[in-house]
N, C-alpha and C positions, 0 to 999 in steps of 0.2 A: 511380519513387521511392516509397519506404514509408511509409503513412499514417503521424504522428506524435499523439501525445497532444494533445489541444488542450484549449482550454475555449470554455464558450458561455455567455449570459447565460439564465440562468431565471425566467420571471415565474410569482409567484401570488400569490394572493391577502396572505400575506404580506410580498411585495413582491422585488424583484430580490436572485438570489444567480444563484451560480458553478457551473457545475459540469461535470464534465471529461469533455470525447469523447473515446472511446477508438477506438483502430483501428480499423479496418473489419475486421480479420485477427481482434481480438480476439471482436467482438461475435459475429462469427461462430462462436465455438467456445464460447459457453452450452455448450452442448449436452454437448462434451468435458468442462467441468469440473465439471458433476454429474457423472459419472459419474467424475473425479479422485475429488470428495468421497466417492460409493459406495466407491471402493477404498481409502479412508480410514479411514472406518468400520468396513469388515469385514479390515483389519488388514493390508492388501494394499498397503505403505505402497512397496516396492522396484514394485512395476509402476505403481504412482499416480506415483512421483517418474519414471519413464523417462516418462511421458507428459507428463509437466511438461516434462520438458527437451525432448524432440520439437516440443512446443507453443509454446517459447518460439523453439527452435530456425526455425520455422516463423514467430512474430509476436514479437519481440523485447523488443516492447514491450507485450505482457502481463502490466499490473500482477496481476491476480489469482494468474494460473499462478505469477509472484516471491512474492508472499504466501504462496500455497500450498507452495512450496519451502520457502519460509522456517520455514515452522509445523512443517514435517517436520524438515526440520535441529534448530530446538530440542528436538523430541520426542527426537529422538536424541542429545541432549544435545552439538551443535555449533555453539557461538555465534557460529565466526569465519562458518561456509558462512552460518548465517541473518541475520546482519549482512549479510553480502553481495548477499541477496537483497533483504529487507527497503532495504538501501540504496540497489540499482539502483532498486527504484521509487519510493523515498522523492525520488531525483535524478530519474529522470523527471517525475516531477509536478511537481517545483520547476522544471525547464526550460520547462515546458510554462506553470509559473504567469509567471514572470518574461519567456517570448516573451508573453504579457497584458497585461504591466505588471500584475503583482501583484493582482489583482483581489478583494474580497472584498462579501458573506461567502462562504464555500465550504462551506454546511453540510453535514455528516455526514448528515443528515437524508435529502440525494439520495442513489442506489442510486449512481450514478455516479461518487461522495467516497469512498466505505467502502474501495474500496481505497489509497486513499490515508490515510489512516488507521491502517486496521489497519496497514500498512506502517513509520508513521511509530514507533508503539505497539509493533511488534518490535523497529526501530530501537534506539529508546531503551533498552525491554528487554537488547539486548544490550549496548548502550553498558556501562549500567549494571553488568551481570555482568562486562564486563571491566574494570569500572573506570575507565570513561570518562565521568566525570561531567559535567566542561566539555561536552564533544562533543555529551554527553546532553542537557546544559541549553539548549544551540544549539540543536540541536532543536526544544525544546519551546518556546522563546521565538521560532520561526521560526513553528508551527504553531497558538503559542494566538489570535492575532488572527481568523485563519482562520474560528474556530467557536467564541467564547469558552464557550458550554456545554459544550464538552471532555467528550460524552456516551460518548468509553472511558476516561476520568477518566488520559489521558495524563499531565497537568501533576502531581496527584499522587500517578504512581509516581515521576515524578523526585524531588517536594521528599521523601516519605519513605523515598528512597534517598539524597539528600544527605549 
């Protein structure tokens, strides 16, 4: 059976938060999505996206690789493909928080959160461009408890998309 998303509690010095295990498939392929990003960079966007799908093909549940999908689709001016990415892991991590019981806080802060984040932050982005503003405001009212510093200022792209 295939590792699944989970979460773990964090201590430091500032005191317990959340923050999310990722597969064992995923951790494992660091390595692969530097070098997505390189072929990012240097404009090499059609062999970075076969490698994303290979990768995901491979760990399913590779939030970053969906991120990283997602980011290409909108460069390419395709809201419904990076909604769909942006969404499957924005729904992974919701699965993952809700098999917790909901746990908070979940800051941004850990390396571990950012993809859930950025995910949630494309999300909404494309809600918004198709016009999905309800949808969009679920969202953001599911994810501000989360990390109420909202440090990719999610909450207001939604209210000055309103």
């Amino acid at each position: 059976m295939a590792e699944k998303l989970s979460l773990k509690r964090h201590e430091s010095p500032a005191g317990a938060a959340w923050e999310f295990v990722h597969p064992r498939c995923a951790r494992r392929r660091r390595a692969d999505m530097e070098e997505v990003e390189a072929m990012v960079e240097a404009g090499e966007t059609d062999i970075a996206r076969d490698e994303l799908v290979w990768l995901l093909s491979e760990c399913p549940d590779f939030l970053d690789a969906h991120v990283h999908l997602g980011l290409i689709a909108l460069e390419e001016e395709d809201p419904k493909l990076a909604r769909g990415h942006f969404g499957r892991a924005y729904e992974l991590c919701l699965r993952a928080l809700e098999a917790a019981d909901n746990p908070q806080p979940l800051p941004y802060a850990l390396d571990a959160n950012k993809p859930f984040y950025e995910a949630a932050k494309g999300l909404v982005h494309c809600l918004l461009d198709m016009g999905r503003q309800k949808v969009a405001q679920d969202v953001c009212r599911r994810i501000a408890p989360l990390d109420p510093s909202d440090p990719l200022a999610i909450q207001r792209l939604a209210e000055h998309r309103a």
